[in-house]
N, C-alpha and C positions, 0 to 999 in steps of 0.2 A: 623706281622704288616707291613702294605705296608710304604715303604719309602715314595713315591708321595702321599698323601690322604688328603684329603676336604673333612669337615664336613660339615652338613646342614648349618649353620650359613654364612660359605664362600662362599657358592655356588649360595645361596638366594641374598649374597651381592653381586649387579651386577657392582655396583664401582670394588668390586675386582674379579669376575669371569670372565667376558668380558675383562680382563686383563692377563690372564694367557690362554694360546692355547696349545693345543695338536697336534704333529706330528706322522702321521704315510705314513711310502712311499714302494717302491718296486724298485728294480734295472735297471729299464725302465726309471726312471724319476717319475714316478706317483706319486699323493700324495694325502694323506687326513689329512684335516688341520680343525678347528673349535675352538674357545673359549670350555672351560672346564665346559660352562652354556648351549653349542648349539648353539650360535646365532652366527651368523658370522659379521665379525667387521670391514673385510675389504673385497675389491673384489676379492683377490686371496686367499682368503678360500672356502671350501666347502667339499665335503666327495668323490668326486673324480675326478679329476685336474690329466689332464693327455697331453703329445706330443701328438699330430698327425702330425709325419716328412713326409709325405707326402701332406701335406696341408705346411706348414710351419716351425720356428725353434722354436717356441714359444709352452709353455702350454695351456692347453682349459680347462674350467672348464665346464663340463657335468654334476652331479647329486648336485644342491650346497645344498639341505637340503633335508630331509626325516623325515618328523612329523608324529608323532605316537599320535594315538587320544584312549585311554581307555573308554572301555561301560560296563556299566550295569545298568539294570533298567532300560534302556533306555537314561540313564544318561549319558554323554560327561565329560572326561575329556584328554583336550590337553597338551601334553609333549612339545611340539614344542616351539618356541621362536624365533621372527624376533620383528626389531626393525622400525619405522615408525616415521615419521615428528611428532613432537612437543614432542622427546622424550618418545614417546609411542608405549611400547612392547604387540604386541598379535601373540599369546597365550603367556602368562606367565608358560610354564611349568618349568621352573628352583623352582617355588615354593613348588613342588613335587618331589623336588632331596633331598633324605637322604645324601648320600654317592657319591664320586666319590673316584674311587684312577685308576692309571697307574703303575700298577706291572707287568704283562705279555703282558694287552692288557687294552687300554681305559677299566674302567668300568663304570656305575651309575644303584646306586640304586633309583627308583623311591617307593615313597609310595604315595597311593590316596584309602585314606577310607581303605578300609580291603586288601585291591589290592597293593602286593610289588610286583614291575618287576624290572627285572636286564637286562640290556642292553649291551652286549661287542662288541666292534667294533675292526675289523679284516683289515688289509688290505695285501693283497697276495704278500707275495714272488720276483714271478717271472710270474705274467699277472698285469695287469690296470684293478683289482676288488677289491672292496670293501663288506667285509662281517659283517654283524650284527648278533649276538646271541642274540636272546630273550628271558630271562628265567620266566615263572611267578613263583615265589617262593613261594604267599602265597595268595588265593582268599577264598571268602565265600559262590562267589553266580556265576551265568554264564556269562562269562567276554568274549566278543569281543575286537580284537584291529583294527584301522586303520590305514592305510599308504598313504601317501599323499607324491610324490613326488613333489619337485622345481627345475624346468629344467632351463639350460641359454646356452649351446652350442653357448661357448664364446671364446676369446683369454682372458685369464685371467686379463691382462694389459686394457681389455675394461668393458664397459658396457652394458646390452641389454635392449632393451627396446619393448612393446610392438609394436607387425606388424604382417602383414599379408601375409607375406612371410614364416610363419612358417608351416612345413607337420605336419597335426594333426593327423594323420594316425597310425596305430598301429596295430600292427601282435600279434596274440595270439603265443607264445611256452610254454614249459613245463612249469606248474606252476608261470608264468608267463605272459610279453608282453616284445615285442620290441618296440621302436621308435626311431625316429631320427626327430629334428628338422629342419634341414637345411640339402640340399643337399652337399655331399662332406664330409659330418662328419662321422663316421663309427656310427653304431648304438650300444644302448642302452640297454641293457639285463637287465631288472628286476626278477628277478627268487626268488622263495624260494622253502624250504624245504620240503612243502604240501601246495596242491592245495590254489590259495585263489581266491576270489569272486573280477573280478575288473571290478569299474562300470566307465563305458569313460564318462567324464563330465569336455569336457577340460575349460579353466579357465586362467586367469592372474590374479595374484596378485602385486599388482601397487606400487610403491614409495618404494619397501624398505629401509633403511639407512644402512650405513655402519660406524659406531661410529667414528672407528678410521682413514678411509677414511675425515669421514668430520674433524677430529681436524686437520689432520696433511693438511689439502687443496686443498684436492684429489678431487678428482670426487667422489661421493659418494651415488646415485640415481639409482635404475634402478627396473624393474618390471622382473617375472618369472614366465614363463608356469609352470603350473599343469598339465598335460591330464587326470586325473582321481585320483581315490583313490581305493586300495584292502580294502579287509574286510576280516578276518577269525576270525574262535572264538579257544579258547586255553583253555586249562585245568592246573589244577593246578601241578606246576611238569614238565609240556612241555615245549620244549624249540624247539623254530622256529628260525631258520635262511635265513637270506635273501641276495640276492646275486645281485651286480650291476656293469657291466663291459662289456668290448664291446665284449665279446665270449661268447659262449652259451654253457651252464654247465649241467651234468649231476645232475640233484637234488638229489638225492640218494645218493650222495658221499659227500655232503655240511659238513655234521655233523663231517664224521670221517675227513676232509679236516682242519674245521677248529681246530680241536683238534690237527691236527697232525703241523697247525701251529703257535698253541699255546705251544709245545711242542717244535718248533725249534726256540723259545724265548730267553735269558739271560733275567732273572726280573731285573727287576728295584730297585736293593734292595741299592743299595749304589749310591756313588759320583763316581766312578770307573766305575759302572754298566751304570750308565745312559750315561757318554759320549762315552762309549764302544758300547753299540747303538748307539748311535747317529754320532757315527763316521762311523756304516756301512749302515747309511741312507745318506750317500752322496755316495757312491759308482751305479757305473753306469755301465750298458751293454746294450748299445744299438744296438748290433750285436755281435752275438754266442761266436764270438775271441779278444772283443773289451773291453777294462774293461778303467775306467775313476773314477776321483770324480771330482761330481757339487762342485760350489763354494758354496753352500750353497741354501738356501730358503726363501722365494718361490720363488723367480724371477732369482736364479745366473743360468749361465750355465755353462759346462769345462769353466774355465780361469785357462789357462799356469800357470802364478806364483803362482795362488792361487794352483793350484793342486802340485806342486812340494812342497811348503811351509809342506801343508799340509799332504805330501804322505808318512814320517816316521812314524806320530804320529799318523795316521788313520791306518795302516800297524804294522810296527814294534813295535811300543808299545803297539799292543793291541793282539800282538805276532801271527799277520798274516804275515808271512814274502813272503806265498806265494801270497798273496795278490798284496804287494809289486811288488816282481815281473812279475803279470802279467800288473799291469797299467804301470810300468816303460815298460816293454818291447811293452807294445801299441805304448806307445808316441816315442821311438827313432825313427821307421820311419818316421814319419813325423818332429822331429828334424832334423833328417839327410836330407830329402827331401828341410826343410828352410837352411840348411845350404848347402847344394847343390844347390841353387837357381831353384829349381824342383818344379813345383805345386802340391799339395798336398789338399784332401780331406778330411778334419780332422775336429772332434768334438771339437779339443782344439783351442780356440779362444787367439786373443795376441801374439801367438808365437812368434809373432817380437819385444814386447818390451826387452828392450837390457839388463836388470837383467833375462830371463829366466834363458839362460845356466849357469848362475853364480849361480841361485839356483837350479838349476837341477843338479849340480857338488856338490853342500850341500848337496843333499840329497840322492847322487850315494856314498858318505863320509859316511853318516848315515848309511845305509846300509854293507860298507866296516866295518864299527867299533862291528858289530854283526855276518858278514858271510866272513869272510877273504876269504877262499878259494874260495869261490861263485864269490866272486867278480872279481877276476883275470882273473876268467873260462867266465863270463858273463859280464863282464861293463869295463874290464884294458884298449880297444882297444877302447870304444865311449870315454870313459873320455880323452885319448887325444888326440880324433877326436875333441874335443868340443876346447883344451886348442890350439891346434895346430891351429884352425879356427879364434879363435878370436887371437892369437898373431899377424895372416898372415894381421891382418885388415877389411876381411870380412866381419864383422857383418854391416850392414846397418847404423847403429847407436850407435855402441861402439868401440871409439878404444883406440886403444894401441901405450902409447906413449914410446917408449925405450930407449928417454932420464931420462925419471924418473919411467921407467917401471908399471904405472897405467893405467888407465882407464879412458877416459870421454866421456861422452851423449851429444847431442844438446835437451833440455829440456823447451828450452826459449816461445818455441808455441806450443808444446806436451805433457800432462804428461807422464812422462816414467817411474815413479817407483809404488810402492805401494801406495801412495798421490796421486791418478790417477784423483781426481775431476778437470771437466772443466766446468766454466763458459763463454758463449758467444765465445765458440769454442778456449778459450785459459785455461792455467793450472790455477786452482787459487793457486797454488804456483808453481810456474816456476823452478822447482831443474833444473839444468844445471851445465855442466861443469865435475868438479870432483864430485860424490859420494860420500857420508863418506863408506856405506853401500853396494855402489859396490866396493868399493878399498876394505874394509876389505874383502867381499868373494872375490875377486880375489885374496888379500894376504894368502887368506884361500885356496884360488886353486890351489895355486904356491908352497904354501908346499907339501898341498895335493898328488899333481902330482910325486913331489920328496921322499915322502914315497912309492906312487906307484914305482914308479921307480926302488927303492931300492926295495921291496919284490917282484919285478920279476927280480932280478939280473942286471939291467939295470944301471949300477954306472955311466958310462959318460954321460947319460941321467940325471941322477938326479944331478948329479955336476950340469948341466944348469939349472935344476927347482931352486937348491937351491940359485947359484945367481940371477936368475932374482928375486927370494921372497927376498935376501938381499935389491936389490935396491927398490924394491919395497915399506917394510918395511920402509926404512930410509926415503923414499921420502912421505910416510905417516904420517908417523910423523910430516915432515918438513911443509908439507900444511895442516893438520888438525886438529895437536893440537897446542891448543892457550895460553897464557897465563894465563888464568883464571882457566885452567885445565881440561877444555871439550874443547870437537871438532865441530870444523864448521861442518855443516850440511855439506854445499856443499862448491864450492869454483870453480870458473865463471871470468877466467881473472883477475881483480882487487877486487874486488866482492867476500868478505866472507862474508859468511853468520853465523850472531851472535846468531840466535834462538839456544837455548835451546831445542832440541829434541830429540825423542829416537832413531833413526837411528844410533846413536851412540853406541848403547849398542853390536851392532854385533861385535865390534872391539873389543869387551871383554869375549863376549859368545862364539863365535867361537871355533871348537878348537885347531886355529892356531891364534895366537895374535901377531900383528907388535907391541903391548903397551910393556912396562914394566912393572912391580908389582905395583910401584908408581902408574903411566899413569891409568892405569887399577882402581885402586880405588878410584881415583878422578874420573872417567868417571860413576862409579856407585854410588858414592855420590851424584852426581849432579841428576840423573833418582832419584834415592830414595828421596831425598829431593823436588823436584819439577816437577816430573814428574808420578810417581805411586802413585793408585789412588788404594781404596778396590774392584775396577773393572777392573782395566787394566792398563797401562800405557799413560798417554796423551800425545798427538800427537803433545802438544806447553806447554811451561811453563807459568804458569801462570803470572809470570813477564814481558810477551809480550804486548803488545798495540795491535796483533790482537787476543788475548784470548780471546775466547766465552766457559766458560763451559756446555752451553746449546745448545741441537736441538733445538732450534723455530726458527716463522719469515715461510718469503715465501720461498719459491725454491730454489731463488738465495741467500739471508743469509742461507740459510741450508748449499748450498756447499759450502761458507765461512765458515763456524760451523768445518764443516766436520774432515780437517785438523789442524785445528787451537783450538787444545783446547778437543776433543771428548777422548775418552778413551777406548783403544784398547786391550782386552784382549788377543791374541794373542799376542803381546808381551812380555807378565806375563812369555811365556814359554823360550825367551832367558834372559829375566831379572834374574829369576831362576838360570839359568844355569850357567849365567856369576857372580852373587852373590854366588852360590857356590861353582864354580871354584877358587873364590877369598879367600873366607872362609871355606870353608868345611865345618866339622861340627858343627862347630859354628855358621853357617848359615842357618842352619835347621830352626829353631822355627822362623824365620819370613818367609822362603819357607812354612812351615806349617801355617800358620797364613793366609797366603794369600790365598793356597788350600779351606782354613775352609769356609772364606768371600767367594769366587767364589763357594762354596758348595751350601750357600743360595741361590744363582740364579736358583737350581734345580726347584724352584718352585715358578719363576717368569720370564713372558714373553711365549715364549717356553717351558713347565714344560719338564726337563729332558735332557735341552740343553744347550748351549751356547749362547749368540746372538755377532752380528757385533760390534757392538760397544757403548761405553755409557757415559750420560754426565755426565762430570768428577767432579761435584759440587755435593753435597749433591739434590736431593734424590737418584742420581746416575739410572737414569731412562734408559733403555734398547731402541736402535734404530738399525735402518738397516736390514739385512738379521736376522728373528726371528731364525735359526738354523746354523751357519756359520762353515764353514770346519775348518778354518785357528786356529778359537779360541775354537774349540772340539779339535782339533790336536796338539796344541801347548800347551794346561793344559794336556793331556794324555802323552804326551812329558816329558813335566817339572816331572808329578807323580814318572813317571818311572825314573828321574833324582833325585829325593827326596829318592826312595827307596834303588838306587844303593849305595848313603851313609849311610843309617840303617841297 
């Protein structure tokens, strides 16, 4: 029985099918995205959405649908589904969905009269192609099918519209055609498995909508080339495959191709399984020695903190260590390049806000706490290239002050931490000053360093790690905890900051803590009591005056929303950790509890993923990136933190 699976009754309901999208990508960047109905709901969906880093740093959405029309007797029936002005869909083919599930590969079972076909969508490896298997399982009579592509050779982030600057032109190859829209785009490879019949009858189809484009206040309009339509007829038992991507493929090899990568799959059979994919669909090579994770989808690219955040739980917990290793050893050149003030050509965007190397030091620790010896051999000499850099003052925008041996940002006109939203070119929450969240990993680095220290023999070295973490510790204490029992967020000259947040919870999780035992359990009282959520942890307590537990409103209350109130599943994974560090096993059955509830999102928004972030109010509704590194990374994280205490 497949884990992911919709029945006819779900799939029919367009309320809830157009609500739930399938992801599938490749290590280029690529991807193929759609609702679980076909019908695409915003404008960065479509069935293959890919870079062209020669045009630009942005994805292009090339093939955005492919309708499949069923004949006999002359008779028509259309699978397809696009959505049109006054809330009216044509074709309605979602009415002819039996079955969908996501076990090895998208499936849907289609029935129309005596005619069941099975449809598996494939997307490659290692090129920007997308492959479909069509199986017909079960006919009476002699069944043709057609194919109709919808072209838009776009920047994803746009929209196209009907002109006359488009080449309508089109080259025959194997069992196929090429085309290319616009000059500069790479072209278009339609291929299949046996010959088919393609009759040029090119075409725009005008106005389509974009559902959730139009709720959320997007742009949400645009029209799509067709240049023709195939025809081939099929027999009962046959199974055609079709191939869409800008190389030109050997037909003959499609069949065993795509078996052979449906065979280097992990199904989808549990909560373990799906974020274990989904953690190797952020992973990126876009050059033979270059290895990366996007921040997510559709729209994130490398961002610095998101990828370090992310880079144990994507790696080490899904027990790729060499994985690990090769993105950690991408990025130190080009850390070392920002930290030598050397220009540098890098994928990884951010690198200058002033928390990088304080989480790239977390997550060179993660690593240490699994491969001891590795560590020594490969990271002992960057980790205190990194600590020795920012003690010296360095960093552009972190220093270090050695009266009270911490850290502070100028935060006032930038955002500089994870709360990176800016409105009208300023932060809408201006953290400045002290950190809560960068003093604890620093106090976390300062140990850190000092255990390094010690297991390569270095004791007069670690004598100084371990007082500068004394003063450190004590002077953390002294400016961030309050009287009430939690910690200022930040703390800005005179200026403490009273919100209620979860940036606090690192001074607990960590696994070096300036708190005490006491400190420490009031600090996770306070997140438990008004800050976790069966989604995540929110990002403001609801006791605030600027708490919105809702995404709506225009743009500008969005990025007011944002921080103030939204609910951040990545943080479920040091919440975990710091709950039970504190309790152990006695902490289990609410770590458990909350795994169960984040289980259920397997099959809402993204099926099979995680999303950004959600509002923290009952209905608890899914926003932001539909696939997010940080929050696949940090519940894989937490797991493997659950089972180490059973």
């Amino acid at each position: 029985m497949s884990y992911l699976k919709f029945d006819k009754e779900l799939m029919i309901n367009l309320e809830y099918s157009l609500y739930r999208n399938v992801l599938r990508t490749n290590r280029r960047g690529a991807y193929q995205n759609t609702s679980i109905s076909g019908c695409n709901t915003t404008k960065y969906q479509g069935l293959l959405v890919m870079p062209v880093p020669y045009m630009d740093d942005e994805n292009h959405l090339i093939l955005s649908s492919f309708d499949e029309t069923v004949i006999q007797h002359g008779a028509e029936f259309n699978l397809g589904i696009h959505r049109y002005a006054g809330d009216h869909y044509s074709p309605k083919g979602h009415k002819y969905i039996r079955e969908f599930n996501c076990d090895s590969v998208p499936k849907i079972i289609y029935r129309i009269g005596g005619v069941i076909l099975s449809k598996e969508v494939m997307f490659s490896s290692n090129e920007n192609r997308l492959m479909i298997r069509y199986t017909l399982l079960d006919a009476h009579s002699p069944t043709t099918i057609r194919f109709k592509p919808f072209l838009a050779f776009r920047k994803v982030s746009q929209l196209t519209h009907e002109n006359d600057q488009v080449d309508r032109s089109y080259r025959d190859v194997e069992n196929g055609i090429s085309t290319c829209m616009y000059f500069g785009y790479p072209e278009l490879f339609m291929q299949f498995s046996k010959k088919p019949e393609f009759i040029y009858h090119p075409d725009w189809y005008r106005e389509i909508e974009y559902l959730q484009d139009l709720q959320s206040g997007d742009t949400y309009k645009e029209d799509l080339y067709v240049p023709g339509y195939f025809e081939m007829s099929i027999e009962k038992g046959e199974e055609i495959i079709f191939s869409a991507g800008d190389i030109l493929v050997e037909t003959s090899n499609l069949s065993s191709e795509f078996d052979l990568e449906i065979y280097k799959r992990t199904p989808r059979s549990s909560f373990y399984n799906c974020l274990k994919n989904s953690s190797h669909q952020f992973k990126y090579r876009p050059g033979k020695d270059d290895h990366y994770l996007l921040a997510g989808y559709p729209w994130f690219k490398v961002r610095a903190r998101d990828q370090f955040i992310a880079l144990p739980g994507c790696s080490l917990a899904v027990g790729k260590v060499e994985d690990y290793e090769k993105i950690m050893d991408t990025a130190i050149p080009h850390l070392q390049n920002f930290m030598n003030d050397k220009p540098s050509k890098s994928f990884i965007k951010q690198i200058e806000d002033p928390d990088v190397l304080l989480w790239v030091v977390w997550a060179l620790q993660q690593y240490w706490l699994e491969q001891k010896e590795s560590f020594i051999l490969k990271y002992s000499n960057f980790l205190f290239e990194i600590m020795d850099y920012l003690l010296a003052g360095k960093h552009p925008n972190l220093v270090y002050h050695q009266e009270d041996g911490l850290l502070t940002t100028y935060g006032r006109e930038i955002a500089v931490s994870w709360m990176n939203a800016m409105l009208n070119g300023r932060p809408v929450i201006p953290r400045s000053g002290y950190l809560v969240e960068f003093n604890a990993l620093w106090y976390n680095a300062l140990k850190f360093s000092e255990e390094i220290a010690r297991a390569t023999g270095a004791e007069a070295e670690a004598e100084v790690w371990e007082n500068k973490a004394r003063l450190a510790g004590n002077s953390f204490k002294e400016i961030f905890l309050n009287e009430a029992g939690y910690l200022y967020d930040y703390v800005d000259d005179y200026h403490k900051d009273l919100n209620v947040r979860p940036n606090m919870i690192f001074a607990v999780s960590l696994p070096y803590s300036p708190l005490e035992r006491g400190q420490k359990k009031s600090v996770i009282d306070y997140v438990t009591k008004e800050l976790l959520t069966p989604c995540g942890i929110r990002s403001l307590t609801p006791k605030s005056d600027l708490f919105h537990p809702h995404y709506a409103g225009n743009e500008a209350e969005k990025k007011m929303t944002y921080f103030n109130g939204m609910a951040f599943p990545w943080l479920l994974g040091p919440y975990i950790e710091a709950y039970l560090s504190l309790f152990h096993m006695s902490g289990l059955s609410l770590a458990d509890r909350i795994m169960i509830t984040m289980e259920g999102e397997m099959q809402n928004d993204c099926i099979g993923s995680i999303s950004e972030f959600y509002d923290s109010n009952p209905p608890f509704i899914a926003h932001g990136g539909y696939s997010f590194a940080m929050s696949v990374a940090e519940l894989l994280r937490a797991q493997r933190i659950i089972r180490s205490f059973t």
